[in-house]
Steps between C-alpha positions, in 0.01 A plus 500: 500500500391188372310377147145418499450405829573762834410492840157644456389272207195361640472142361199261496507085435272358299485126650567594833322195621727252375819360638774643304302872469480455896882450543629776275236714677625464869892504407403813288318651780782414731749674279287835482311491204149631549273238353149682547261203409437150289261397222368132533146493378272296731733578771414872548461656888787212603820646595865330446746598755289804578490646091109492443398273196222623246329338227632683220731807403241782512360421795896481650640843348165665623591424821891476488655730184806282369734541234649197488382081475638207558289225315586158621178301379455150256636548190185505359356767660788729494369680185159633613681595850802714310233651304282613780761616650608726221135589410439668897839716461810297631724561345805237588444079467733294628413147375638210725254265294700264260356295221256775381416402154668727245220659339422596855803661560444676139176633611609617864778750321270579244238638841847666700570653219113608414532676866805611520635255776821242461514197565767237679502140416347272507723238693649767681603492861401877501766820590644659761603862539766410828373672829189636332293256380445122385200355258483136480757241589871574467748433715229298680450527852556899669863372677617374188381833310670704762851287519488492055357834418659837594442843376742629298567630086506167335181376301429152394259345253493130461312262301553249826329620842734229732828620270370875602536412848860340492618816255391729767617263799854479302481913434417534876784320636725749316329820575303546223126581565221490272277796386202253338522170433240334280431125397380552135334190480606114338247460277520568080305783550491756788420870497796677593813416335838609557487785209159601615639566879821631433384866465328484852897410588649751305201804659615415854740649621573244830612251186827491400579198350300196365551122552286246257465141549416346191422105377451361200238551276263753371684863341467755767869489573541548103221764513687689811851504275341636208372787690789568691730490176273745363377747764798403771358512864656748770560220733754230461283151495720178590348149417516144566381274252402127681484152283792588297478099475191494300719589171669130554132361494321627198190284492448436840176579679546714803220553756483895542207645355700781350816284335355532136842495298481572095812436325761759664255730642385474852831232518729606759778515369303778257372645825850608594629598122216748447530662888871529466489640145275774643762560785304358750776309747512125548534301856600145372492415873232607754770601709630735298182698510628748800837543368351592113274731710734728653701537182238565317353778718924585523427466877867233517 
């Protein structure tokens, strides 16, 4: 089994047409995942790499029933396409768009949640369910998915899509496969966050053990320990915490969109206090990931 995404999840791409859209499309294809059709208006009755394009949503889904879309369009038309997709019954957006204005981001959770869909990202490189399915970019090309991603009990969020890839790569190389693996998005706001996802974890039964990646900034890893300390979580979750230098360099600028640090919270260094308060193990090394894994899982 698998979260969100299976080997029947019919997925359409909302700017097909363009370059990046194009890529993900064929690797996707290449790795299994049945992408029906694309929405680039003006460019309806083309066809990229064989998946017919279409003007809009409605006129795609009447032809090709989806359940899934992978929006990869300007930032600032990434609003009106989540919320026609939303409005015409998918019900899963996985935004690879970065740079969406905020409010925009407000009002495209505000229309998933209106119609019961989720939503991934923005800035995400998408998720893979390993030998079932891929939507959007990660791992990158279909021989890199295959040699990094295997299937196997071990989920991963991360708020980095490359960083996803290398966990699972590292995982991998020590016989750990993946059940879902899902790049949350970079930016300050995304629709899924790690507290919001972690029930679709804990409901399948393939999972058996989490692995976060987490940077600084923002409070989602602080939101995921507080509801953990008080609700536990049936599967053990074990984290890695990058730019545990940024404590040294209070005041410093950093370029992520999603490094917003205030005081102690979203810091590091309180990153790792509040997970390991709420029992949540530690890596202080990358490599240490596999080993933490097994004894976590009490698989040594």
């Amino acid at each position: 089994m698998a979260i969100l995404i299976d080997r029947s999840t019919r997925i359409l791409v909302q700017g097909l047409t363009g370059r990046e859209a194009s890529f993900f499309a064929a690797e996707s294809l290449a790795y299994g995942a049945q992408i029906v059709a694309g929405v680039t208006p003006g460019k309806g009755g083309s066809q990229v790499h064989g998946i017919p394009v279409y003007d809009c949503v409605a006129a795609a889904r009447c032809d090709h029933p989806a359940e899934a879309t992978l929006i990869s369009v300007p930032a600032w038309a990434a609003q009106d396409a989540a919320q026609e997709a939303f409005a015409h019954g998918l019900k899963l957006a996985v935004i690879a768009t970065e740079r969406i204005p905020r409010r925009d981001v407000v009002t495209i959770v505000e229309s998933a949640a209106a119609h019961g869909g989720r939503v991934i990202g923005p800035n995400s490189l998408g998720l893979i369910a390993p030998g079932l399915s891929r939507i959007g970019a990660a791992g990158g090309t279909v021989d890199s998915v295959r040699r990094a991603y295997v299937p196997g009990p071990i989920g991963i969020m991360s708020r980095s899509g490359g960083m996803m890839t290398e966990i699972a790569d590292l995982l991998t190389r020590h016989h750990l496969g993946q059940s879902t693996c899902i790049s949350i998005g970079g930016d300050p706001i995304v629709g899924s966050t790690f507290v919001d996802l972690l029930p679709l974890y804990e409901a399948d039964p393939q999972t058996r053990a989490l692995v976060l990646f987490c940077e600084p900034g923002g409070s989602m890893e602080e939101q995921l320990a507080e509801h953990v300390g008080a609700h536990g979580s049936r599967l053990p979750i074990v984290a890695f915490v990058a730019g545990r230098f940024a404590d040294r360099m209070q005041g410093v600028r950093f370029g992520h969109a999603g490094a917003l640090v205030e005081g102690r919270r979203g810091s590091p260094a309180g990153k790792v206090d509040a997970l390991r308060d709420a029992g949540i193990v530690i890596a202080e090394k990358l490599s240490q990931l596999p080993r933490l894994v097994r004894e976590a899982m009490g698989t040594t």
